[in-house]
DOTORKE-680739 format. One record per atom (N, C-alpha, C, O, CB): residue number from 1; atom name; x, y, z. Coordinates in Angstrom, 3 decimals. Glycine has a CB too. Example, Ala and Ser with C-alpha at 12.3 -4.5 7.8 and 13.67 -1.06 7.14 Angstrom:
[1; 'N'; [13.190; -5.690; 7.800]] [1; 'CA'; [12.300; -4.500; 7.800]] [1; 'C'; [13.200; -3.300; 7.800]] [1; 'O'; [14.236; -3.319; 8.465]] [1; 'CB'; [11.308; -4.473; 9.046]] [2; 'N'; [12.850; -2.250; 7.080]] [2; 'CA'; [13.670; -1.060; 7.140]] [2; 'C'; [12.900; 0.030; 7.870]] [2; 'O'; [13.409; 1.138; 8.039]] [2; 'CB'; [14.084; -0.598; 5.725]] 
//
This chain:
[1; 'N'; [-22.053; 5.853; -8.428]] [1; 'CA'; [-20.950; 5.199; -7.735]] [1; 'C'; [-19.881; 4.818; -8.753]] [1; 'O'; [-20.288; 4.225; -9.752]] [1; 'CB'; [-21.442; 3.947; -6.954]] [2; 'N'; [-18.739; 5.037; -8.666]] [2; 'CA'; [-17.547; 5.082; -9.558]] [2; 'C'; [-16.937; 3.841; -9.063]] [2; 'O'; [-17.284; 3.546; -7.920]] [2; 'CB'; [-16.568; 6.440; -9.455]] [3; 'N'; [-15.970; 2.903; -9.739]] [3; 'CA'; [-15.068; 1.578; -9.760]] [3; 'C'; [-14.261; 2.404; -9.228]] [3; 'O'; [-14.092; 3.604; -9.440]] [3; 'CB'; [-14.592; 0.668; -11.117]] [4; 'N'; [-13.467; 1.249; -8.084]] [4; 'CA'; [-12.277; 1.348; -7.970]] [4; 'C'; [-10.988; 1.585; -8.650]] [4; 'O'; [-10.796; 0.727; -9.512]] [4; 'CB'; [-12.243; 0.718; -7.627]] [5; 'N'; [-10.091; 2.405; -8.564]] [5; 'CA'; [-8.549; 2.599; -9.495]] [5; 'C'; [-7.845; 1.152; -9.604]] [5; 'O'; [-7.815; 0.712; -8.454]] [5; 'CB'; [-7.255; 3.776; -8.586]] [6; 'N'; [-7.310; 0.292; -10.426]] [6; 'CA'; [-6.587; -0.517; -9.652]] [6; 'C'; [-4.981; -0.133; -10.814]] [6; 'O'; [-4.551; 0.330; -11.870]] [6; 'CB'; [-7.420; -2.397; -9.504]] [7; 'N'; [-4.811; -0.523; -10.045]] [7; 'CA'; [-2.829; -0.349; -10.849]] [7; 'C'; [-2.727; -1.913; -11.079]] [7; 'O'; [-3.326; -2.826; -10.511]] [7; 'CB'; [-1.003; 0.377; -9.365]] [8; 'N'; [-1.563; -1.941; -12.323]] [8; 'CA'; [-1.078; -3.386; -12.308]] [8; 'C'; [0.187; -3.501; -10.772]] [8; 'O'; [0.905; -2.733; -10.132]] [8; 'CB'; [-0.193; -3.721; -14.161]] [9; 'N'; [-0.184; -5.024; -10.788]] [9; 'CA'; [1.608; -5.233; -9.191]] [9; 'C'; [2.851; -4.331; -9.427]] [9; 'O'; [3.352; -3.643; -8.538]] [9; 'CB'; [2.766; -7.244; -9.249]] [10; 'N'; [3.383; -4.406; -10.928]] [10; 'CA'; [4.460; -3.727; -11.228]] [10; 'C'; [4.228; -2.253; -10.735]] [10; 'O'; [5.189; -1.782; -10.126]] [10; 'CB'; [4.744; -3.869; -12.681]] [11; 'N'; [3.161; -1.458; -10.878]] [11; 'CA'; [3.216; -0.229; -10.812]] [11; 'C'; [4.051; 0.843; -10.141]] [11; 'O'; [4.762; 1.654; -10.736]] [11; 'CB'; [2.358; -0.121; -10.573]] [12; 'N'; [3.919; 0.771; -9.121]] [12; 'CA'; [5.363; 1.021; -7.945]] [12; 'C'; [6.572; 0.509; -7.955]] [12; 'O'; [7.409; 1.128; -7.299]] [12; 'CB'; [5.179; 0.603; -6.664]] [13; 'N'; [6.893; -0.387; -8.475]] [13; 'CA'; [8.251; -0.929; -8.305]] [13; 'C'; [8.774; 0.219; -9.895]] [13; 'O'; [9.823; 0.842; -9.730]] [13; 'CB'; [8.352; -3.167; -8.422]] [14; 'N'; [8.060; 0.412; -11.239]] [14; 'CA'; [8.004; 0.725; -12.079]] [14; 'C'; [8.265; 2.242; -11.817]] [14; 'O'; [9.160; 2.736; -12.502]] [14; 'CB'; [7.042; 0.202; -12.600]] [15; 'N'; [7.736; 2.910; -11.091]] [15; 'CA'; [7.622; 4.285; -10.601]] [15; 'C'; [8.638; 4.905; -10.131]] [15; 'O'; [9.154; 5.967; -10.477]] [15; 'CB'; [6.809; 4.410; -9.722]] [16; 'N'; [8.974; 3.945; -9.063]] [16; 'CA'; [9.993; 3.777; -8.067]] [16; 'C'; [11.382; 4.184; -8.493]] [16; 'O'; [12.166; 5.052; -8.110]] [16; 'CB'; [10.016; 2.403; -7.648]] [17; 'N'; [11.416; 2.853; -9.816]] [17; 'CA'; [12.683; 2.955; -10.173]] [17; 'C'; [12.985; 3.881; -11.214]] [17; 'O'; [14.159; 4.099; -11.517]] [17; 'CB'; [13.108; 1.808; -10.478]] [18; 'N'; [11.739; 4.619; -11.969]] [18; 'CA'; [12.255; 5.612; -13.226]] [18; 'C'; [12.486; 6.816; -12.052]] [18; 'O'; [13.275; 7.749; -12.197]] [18; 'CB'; [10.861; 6.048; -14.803]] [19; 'N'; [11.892; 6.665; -11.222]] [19; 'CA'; [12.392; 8.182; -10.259]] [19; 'C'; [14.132; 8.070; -9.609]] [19; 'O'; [14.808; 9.015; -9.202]] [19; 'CB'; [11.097; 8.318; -8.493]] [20; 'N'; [14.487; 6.788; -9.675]] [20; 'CA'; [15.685; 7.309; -9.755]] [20; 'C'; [16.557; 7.117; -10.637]] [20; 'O'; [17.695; 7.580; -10.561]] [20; 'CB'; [16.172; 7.133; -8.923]] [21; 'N'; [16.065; 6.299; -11.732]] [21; 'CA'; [17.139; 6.451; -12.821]] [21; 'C'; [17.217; 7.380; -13.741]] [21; 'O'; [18.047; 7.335; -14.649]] [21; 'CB'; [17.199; 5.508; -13.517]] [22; 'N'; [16.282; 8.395; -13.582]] [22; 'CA'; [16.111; 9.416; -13.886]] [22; 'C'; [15.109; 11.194; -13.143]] [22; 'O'; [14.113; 11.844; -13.462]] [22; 'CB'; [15.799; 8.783; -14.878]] [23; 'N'; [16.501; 11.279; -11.757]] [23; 'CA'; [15.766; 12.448; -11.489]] [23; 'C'; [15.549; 14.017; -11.753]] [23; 'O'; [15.174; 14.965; -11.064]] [23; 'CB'; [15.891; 12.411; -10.670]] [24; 'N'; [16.079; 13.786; -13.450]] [24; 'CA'; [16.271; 15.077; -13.425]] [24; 'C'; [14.619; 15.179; -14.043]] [24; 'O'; [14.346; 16.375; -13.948]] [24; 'CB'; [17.739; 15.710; -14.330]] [25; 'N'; [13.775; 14.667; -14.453]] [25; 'CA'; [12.592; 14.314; -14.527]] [25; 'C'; [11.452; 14.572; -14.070]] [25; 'O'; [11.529; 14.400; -12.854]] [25; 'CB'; [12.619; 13.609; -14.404]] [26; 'N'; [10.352; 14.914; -14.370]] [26; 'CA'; [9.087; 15.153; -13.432]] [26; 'C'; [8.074; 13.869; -13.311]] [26; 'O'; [7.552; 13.613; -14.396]] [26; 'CB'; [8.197; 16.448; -14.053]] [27; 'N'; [7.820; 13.315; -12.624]] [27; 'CA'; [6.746; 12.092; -12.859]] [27; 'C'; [6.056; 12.510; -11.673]] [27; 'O'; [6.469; 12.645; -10.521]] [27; 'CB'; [7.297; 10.336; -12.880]] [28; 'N'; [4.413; 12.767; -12.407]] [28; 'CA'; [3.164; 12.537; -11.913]] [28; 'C'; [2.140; 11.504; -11.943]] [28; 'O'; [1.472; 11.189; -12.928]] [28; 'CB'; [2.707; 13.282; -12.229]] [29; 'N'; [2.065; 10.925; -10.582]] [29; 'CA'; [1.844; 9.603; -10.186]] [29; 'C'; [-0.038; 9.772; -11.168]] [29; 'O'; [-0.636; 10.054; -10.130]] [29; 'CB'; [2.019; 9.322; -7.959]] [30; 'N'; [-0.610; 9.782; -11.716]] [30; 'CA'; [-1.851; 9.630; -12.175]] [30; 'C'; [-2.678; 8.806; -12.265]] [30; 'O'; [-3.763; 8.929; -12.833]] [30; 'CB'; [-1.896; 9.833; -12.910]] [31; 'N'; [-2.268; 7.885; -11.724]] [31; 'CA'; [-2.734; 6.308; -11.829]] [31; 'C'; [-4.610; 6.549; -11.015]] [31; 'O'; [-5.458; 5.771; -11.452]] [31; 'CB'; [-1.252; 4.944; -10.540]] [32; 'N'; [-4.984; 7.393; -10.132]] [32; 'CA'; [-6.090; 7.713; -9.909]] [32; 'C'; [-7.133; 8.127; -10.843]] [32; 'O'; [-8.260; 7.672; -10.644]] [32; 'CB'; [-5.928; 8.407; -9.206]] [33; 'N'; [-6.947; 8.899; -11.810]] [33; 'CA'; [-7.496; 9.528; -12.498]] [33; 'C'; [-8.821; 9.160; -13.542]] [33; 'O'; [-9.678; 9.920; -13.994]] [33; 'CB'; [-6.561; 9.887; -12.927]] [34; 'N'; [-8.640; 7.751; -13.727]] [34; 'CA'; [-9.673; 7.014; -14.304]] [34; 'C'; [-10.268; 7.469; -15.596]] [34; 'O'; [-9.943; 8.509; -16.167]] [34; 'CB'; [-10.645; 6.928; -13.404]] [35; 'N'; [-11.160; 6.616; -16.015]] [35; 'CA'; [-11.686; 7.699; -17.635]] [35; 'C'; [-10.664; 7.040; -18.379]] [35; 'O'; [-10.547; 7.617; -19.460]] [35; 'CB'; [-11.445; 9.864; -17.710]] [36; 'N'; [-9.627; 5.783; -18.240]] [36; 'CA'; [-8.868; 5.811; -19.601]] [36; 'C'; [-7.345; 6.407; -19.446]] [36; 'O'; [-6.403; 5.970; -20.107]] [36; 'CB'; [-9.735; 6.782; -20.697]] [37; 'N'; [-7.243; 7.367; -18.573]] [37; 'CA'; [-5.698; 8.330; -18.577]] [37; 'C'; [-5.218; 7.571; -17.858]] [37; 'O'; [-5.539; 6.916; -16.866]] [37; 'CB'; [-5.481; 9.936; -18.017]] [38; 'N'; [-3.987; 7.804; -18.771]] [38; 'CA'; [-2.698; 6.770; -18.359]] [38; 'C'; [-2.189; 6.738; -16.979]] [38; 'O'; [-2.745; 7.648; -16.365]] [38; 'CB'; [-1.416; 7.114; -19.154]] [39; 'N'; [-1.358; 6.075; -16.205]] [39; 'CA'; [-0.895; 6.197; -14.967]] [39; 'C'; [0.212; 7.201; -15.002]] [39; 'O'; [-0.040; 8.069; -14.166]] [39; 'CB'; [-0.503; 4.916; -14.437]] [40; 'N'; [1.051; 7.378; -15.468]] [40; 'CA'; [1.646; 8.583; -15.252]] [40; 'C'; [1.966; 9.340; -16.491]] [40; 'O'; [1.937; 8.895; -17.638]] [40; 'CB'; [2.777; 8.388; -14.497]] [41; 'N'; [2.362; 10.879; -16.004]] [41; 'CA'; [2.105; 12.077; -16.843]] [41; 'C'; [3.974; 12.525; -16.298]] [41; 'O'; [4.167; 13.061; -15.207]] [41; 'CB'; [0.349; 13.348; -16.242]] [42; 'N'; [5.143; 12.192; -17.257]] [42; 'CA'; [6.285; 12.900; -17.415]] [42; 'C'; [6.642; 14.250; -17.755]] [42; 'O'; [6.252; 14.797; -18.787]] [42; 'CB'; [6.758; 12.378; -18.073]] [43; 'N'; [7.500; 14.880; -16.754]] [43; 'CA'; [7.902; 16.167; -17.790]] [43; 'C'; [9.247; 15.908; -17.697]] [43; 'O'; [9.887; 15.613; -16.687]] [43; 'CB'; [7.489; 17.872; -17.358]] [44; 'N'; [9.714; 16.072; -19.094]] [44; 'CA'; [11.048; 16.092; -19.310]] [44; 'C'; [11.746; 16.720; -20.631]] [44; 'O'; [11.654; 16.267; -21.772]] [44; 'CB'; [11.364; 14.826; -19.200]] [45; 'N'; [12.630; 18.127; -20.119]] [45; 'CA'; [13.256; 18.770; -21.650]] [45; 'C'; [12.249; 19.400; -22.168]] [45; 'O'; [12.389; 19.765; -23.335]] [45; 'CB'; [13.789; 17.707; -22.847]] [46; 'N'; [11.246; 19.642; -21.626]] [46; 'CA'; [9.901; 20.720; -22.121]] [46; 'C'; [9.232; 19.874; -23.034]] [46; 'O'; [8.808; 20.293; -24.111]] [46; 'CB'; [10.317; 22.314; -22.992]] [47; 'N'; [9.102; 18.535; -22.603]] [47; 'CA'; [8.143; 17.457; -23.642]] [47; 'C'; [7.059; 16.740; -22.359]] [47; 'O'; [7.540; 16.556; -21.241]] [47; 'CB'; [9.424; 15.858; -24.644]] [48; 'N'; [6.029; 16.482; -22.560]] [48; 'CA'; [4.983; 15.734; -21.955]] [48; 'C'; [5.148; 14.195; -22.520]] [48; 'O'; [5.399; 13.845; -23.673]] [48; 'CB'; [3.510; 16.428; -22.317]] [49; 'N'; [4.969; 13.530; -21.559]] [49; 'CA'; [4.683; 11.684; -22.285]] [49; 'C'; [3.859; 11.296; -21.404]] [49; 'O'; [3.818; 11.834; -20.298]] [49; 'CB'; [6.078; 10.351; -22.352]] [50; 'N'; [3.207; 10.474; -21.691]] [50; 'CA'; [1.858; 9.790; -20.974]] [50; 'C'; [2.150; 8.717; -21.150]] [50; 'O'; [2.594; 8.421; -22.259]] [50; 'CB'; [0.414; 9.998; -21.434]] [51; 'N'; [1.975; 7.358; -19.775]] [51; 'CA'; [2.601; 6.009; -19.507]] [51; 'C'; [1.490; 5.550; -19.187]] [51; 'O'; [0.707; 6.149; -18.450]] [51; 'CB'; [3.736; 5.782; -18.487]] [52; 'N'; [1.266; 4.363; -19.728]] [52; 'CA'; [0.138; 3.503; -18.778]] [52; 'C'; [1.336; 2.223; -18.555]] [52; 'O'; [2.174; 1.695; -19.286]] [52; 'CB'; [-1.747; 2.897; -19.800]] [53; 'N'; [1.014; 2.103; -17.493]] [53; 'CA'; [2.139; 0.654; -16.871]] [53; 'C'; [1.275; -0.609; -16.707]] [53; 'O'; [0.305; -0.747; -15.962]] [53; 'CB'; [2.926; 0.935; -15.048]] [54; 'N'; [1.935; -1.690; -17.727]] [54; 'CA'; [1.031; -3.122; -17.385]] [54; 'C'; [1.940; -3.673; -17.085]] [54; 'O'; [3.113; -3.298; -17.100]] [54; 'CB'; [0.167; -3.977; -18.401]] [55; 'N'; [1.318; -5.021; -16.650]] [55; 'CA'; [2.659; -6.109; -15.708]] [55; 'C'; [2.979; -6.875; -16.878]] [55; 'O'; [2.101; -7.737; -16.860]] [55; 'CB'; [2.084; -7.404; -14.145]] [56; 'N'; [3.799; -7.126; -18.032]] [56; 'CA'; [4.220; -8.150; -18.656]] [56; 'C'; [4.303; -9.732; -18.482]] [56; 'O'; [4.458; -10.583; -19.357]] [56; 'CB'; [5.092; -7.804; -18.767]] [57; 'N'; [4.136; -9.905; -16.920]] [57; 'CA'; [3.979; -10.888; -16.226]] [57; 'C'; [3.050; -11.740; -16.191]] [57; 'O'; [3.125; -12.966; -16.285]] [57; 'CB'; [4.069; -10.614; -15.396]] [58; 'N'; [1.865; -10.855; -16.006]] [58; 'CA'; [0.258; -11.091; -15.777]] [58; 'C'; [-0.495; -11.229; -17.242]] [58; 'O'; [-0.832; -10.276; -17.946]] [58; 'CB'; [-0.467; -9.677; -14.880]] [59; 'N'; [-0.675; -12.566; -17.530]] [59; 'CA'; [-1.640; -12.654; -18.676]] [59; 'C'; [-2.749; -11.915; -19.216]] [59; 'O'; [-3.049; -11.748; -20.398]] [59; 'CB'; [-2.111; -13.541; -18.562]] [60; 'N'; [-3.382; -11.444; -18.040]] [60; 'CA'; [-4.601; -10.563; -18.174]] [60; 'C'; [-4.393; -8.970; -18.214]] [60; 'O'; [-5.305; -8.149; -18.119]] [60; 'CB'; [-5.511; -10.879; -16.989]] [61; 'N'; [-3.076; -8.692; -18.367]] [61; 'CA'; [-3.022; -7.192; -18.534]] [61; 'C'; [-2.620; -6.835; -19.589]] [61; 'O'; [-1.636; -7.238; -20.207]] [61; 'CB'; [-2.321; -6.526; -17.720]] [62; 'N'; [-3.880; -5.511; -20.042]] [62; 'CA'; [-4.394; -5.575; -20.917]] [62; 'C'; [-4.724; -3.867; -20.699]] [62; 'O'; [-4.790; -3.395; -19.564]] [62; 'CB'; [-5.369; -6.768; -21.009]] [63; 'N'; [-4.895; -3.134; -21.774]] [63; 'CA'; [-6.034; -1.763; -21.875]] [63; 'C'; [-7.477; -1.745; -21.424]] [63; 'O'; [-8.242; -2.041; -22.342]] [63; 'CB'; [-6.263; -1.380; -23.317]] [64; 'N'; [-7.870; -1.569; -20.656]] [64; 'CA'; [-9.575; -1.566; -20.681]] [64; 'C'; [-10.170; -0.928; -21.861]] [64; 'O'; [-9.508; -0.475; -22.796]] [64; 'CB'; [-10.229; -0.746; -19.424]] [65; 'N'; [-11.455; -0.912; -21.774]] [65; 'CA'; [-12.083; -0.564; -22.766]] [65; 'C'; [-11.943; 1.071; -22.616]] [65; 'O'; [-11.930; 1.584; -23.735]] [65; 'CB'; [-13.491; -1.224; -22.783]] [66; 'N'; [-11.868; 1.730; -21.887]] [66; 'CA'; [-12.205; 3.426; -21.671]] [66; 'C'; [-10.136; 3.674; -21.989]] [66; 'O'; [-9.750; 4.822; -22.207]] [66; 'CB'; [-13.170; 4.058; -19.283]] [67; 'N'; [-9.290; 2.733; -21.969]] [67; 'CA'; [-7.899; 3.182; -21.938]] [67; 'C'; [-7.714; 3.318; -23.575]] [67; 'O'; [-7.030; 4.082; -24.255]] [67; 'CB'; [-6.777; 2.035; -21.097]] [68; 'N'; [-8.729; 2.117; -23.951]] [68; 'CA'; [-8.307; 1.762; -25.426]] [68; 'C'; [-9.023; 3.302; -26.229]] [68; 'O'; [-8.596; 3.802; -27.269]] [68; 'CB'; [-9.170; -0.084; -26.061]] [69; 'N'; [-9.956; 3.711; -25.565]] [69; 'CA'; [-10.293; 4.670; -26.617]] [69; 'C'; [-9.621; 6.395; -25.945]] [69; 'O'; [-9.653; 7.491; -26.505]] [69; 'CB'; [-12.282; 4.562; -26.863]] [70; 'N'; [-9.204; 6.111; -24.922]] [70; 'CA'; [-8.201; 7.165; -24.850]] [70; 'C'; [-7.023; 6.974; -25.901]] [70; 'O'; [-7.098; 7.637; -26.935]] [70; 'CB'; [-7.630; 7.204; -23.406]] [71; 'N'; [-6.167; 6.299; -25.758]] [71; 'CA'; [-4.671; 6.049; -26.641]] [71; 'C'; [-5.481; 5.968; -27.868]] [71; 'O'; [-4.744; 5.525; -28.748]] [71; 'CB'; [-3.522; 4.464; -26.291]] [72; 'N'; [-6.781; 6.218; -28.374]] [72; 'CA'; [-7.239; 6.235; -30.166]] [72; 'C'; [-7.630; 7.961; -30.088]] [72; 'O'; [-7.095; 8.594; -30.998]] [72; 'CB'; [-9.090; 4.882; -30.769]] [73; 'N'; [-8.226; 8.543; -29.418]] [73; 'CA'; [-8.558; 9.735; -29.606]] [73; 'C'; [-7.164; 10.759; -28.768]] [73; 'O'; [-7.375; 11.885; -28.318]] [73; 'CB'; [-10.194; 9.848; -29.000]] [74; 'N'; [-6.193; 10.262; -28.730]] [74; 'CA'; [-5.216; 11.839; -27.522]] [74; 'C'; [-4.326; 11.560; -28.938]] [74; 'O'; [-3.897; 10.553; -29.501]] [74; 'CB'; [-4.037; 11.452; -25.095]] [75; 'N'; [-4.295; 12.786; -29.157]] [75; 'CA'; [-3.466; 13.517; -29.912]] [75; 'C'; [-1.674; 13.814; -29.400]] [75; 'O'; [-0.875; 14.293; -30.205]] [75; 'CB'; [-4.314; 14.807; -29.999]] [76; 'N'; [-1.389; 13.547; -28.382]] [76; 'CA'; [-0.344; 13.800; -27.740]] [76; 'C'; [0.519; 12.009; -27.866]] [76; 'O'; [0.204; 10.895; -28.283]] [76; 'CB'; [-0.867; 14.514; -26.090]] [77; 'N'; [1.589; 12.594; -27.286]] [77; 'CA'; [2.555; 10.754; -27.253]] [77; 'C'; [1.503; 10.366; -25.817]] [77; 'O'; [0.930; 11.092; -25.004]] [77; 'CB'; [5.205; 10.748; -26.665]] [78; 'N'; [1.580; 9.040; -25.965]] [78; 'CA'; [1.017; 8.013; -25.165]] [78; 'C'; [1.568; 6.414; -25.429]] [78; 'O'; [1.367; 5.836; -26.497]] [78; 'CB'; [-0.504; 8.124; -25.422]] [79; 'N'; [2.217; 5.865; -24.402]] [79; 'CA'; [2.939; 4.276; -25.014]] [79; 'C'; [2.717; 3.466; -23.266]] [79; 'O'; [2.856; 3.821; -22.096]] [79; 'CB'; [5.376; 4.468; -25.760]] [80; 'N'; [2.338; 2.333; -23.946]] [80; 'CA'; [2.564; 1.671; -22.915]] [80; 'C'; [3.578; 0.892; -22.732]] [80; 'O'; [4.316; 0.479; -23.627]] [80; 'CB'; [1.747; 1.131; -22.718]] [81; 'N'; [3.706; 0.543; -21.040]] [81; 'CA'; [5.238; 0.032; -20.772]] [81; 'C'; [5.232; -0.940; -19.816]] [81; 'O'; [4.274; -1.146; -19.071]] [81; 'CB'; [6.244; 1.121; -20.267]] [82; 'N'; [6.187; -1.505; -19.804]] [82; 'CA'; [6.124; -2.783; -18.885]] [82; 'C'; [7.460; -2.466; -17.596]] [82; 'O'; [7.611; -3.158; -16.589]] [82; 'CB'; [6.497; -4.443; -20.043]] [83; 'N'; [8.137; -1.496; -17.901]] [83; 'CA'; [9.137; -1.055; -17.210]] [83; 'C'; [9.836; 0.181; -16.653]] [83; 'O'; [8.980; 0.947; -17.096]] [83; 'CB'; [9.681; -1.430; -17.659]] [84; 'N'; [10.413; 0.734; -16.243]] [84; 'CA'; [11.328; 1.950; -16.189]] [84; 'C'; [12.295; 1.988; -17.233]] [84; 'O'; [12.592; 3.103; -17.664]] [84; 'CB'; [12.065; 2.033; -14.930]] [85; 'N'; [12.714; 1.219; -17.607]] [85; 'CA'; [13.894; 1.077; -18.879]] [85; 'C'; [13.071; 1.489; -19.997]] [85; 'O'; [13.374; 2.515; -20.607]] [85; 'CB'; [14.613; -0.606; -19.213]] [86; 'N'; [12.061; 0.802; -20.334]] [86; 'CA'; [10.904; 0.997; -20.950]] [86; 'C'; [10.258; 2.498; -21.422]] [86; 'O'; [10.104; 3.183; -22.433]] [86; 'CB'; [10.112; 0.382; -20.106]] [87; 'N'; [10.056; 2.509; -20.318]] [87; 'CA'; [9.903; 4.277; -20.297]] [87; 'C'; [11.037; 5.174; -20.491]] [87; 'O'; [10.520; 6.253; -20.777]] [87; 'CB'; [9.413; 4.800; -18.932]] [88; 'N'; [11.933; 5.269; -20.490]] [88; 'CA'; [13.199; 5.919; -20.989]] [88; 'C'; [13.799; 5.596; -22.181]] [88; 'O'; [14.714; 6.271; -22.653]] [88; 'CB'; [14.138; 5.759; -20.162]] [89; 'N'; [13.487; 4.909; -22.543]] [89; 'CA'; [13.726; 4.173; -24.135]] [89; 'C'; [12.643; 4.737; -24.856]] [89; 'O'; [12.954; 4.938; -26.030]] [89; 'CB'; [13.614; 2.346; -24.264]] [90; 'N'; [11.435; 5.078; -24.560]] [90; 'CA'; [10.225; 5.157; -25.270]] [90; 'C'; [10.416; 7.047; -24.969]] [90; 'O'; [9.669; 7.797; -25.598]] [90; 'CB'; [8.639; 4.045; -24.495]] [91; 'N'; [11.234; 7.514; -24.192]] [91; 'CA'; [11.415; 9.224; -23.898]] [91; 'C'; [12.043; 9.446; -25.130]] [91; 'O'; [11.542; 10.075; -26.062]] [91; 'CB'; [12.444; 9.838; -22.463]] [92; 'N'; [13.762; 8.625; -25.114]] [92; 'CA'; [14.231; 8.870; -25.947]] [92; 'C'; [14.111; 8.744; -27.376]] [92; 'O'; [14.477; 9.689; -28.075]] [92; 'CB'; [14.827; 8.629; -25.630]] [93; 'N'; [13.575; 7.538; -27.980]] [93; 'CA'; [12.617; 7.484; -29.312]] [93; 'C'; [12.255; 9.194; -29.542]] [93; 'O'; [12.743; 10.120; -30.190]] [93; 'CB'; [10.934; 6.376; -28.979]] [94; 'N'; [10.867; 8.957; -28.410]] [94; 'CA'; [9.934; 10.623; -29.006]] [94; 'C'; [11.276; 11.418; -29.276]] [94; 'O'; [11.535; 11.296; -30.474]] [94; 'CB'; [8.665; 11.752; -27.462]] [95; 'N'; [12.211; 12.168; -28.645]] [95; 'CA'; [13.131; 13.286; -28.045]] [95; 'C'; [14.112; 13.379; -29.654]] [95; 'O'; [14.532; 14.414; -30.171]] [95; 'CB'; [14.203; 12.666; -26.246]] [96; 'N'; [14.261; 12.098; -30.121]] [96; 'CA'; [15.212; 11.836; -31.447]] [96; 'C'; [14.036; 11.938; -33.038]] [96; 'O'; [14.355; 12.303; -34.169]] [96; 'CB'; [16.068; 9.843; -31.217]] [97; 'N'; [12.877; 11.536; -32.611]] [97; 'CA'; [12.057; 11.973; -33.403]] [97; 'C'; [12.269; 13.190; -33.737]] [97; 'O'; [12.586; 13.472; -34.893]] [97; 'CB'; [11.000; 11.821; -33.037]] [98; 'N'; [12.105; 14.268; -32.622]] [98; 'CA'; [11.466; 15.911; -32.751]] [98; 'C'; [12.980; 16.610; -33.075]] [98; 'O'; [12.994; 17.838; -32.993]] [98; 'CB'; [10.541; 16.702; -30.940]] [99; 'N'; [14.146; 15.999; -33.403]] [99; 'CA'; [15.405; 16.638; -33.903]] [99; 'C'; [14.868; 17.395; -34.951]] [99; 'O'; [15.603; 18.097; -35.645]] [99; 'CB'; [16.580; 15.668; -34.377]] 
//
């Protein structure tokens, strides 16, 4: 028997709004996926980014234990975020890196 998914409150409002402040964008909702993988999986400009969304709000949000050893073993970008701004700030970082 497997745990329930749970998302932080922000999650949707977070989702919501990077889908339209940026639709030229791919966002795959992943937040099901469990095992540690982040809630969503971006494509953008032929780059992948991986988001886990916590509520900045909520004292108790936090990485679980199976998230923490995902973001130590993935070889790929992975950042966590508290926002949509967040996440587009953290696109553009990687995107100015790979110049």
């Amino acid at each position: 028997m497997g745990f329930a998914k749970r998302t932080d409150d922000n999650h949707r409002e977070v989702v919501d709004e990077f889908r339209k402040v940026m639709p030229e964008a791919t966002l795959f909702d992943a937040s099901g996926a469990g095992r540690g993988f982040p809630d969503c999986v971006v494509g953008w400009k032929n780059r992948v980014f991986l988001f886990e969304i916590k509520n900045s709000a909520r004292p108790g949000s936090k990485k679980t234990p199976a998230q923490v050893k995902f973001f130590a073993e993935w070889q790929g970008h992975a950042a966590v975020v508290h926002s949509a701004a967040e996440m587009c700030a953290e696109m553009a970082r990687e995107m100015e890196k790979r110049r």
